[in-house]
C-alpha positions in Angstrom: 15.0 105.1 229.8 15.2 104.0 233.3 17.6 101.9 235.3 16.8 100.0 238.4 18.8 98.3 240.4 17.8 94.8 241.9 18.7 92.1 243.5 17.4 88.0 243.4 18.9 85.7 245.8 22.2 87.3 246.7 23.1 88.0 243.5 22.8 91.6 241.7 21.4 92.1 238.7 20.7 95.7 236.6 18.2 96.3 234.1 17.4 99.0 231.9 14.2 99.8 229.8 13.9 101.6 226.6 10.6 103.4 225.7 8.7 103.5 222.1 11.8 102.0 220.5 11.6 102.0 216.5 10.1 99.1 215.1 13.3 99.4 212.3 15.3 99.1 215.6 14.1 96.4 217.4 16.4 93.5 215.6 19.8 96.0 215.8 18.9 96.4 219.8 18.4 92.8 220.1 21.6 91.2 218.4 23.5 94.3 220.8 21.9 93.1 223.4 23.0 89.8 222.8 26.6 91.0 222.1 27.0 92.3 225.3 26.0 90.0 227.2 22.4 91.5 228.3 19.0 89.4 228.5 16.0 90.5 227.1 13.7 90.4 229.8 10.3 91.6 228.6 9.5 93.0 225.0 6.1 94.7 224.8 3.6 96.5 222.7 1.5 99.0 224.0 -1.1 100.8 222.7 -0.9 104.5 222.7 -4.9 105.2 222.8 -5.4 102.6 225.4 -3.6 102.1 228.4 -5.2 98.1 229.1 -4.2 96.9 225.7 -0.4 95.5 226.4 0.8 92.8 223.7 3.9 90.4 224.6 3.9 89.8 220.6 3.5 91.9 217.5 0.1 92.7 216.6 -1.2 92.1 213.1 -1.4 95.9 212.6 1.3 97.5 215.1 0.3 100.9 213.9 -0.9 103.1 216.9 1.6 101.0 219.3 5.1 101.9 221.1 7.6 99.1 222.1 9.3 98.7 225.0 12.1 96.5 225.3 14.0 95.7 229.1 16.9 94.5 229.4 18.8 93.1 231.8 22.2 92.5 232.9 24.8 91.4 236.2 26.9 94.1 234.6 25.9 98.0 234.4 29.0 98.3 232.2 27.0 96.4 229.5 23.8 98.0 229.9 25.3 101.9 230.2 27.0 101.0 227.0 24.1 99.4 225.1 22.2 102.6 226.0 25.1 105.1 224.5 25.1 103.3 221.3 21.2 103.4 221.1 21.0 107.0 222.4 24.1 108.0 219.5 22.2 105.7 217.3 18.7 107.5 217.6 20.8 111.0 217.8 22.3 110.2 214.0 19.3 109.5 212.8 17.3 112.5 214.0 20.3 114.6 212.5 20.0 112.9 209.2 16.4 113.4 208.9 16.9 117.1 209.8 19.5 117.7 207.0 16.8 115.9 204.8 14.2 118.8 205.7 16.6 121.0 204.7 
């Protein structure tokens, strides 16, 4: 995930991107986003075999592609804490599916 700062007529605004989200996690990351305030800026899916093929919807077969999601915010507050509960998010269910292996 990366977070550049930028600014747009005198007034500062942060964004963040997050990087081959789930696709069982895009509707959770957008109703956060939402509750805290942040703007979806850009949603896309890429493909992972070829670089050109960039979608700004869902493909009929999204098999083979990783989202990415940015976000954006006038607060880094928002978006620092939208990442934590996405990064413990993703960690619980990593976990989970280890103690499944087990």
């Amino acid at each position: 995930m990366l977070i550049d700062k930028q600014h747009n007529q005198d007034k500062q605004y942060f964004q963040a991107e997050f990087k081959n989200v789930a696709k069982e996690s895009i509707g959770w990351l957008e109703n956060l986003a939402w509750e805290y305030h942040c703007k979806i800026e850009k949603k896309e899916w890429k493909s992972k075999y070829n670089n050109y093929v960039i979608y700004d919807y869902e493909p009929f077969c999204s098999d083979g592609f990783e989202i990415n999601l940015t976000l954006s915010s006038r607060q880094i507050e928002y978006l620092n804490f939208v990442r934590f509960l996405y990064e413990n998010k993703m960690h619980t269910i990593g976990y989970l599916k280890n103690c499944l292996t087990l």
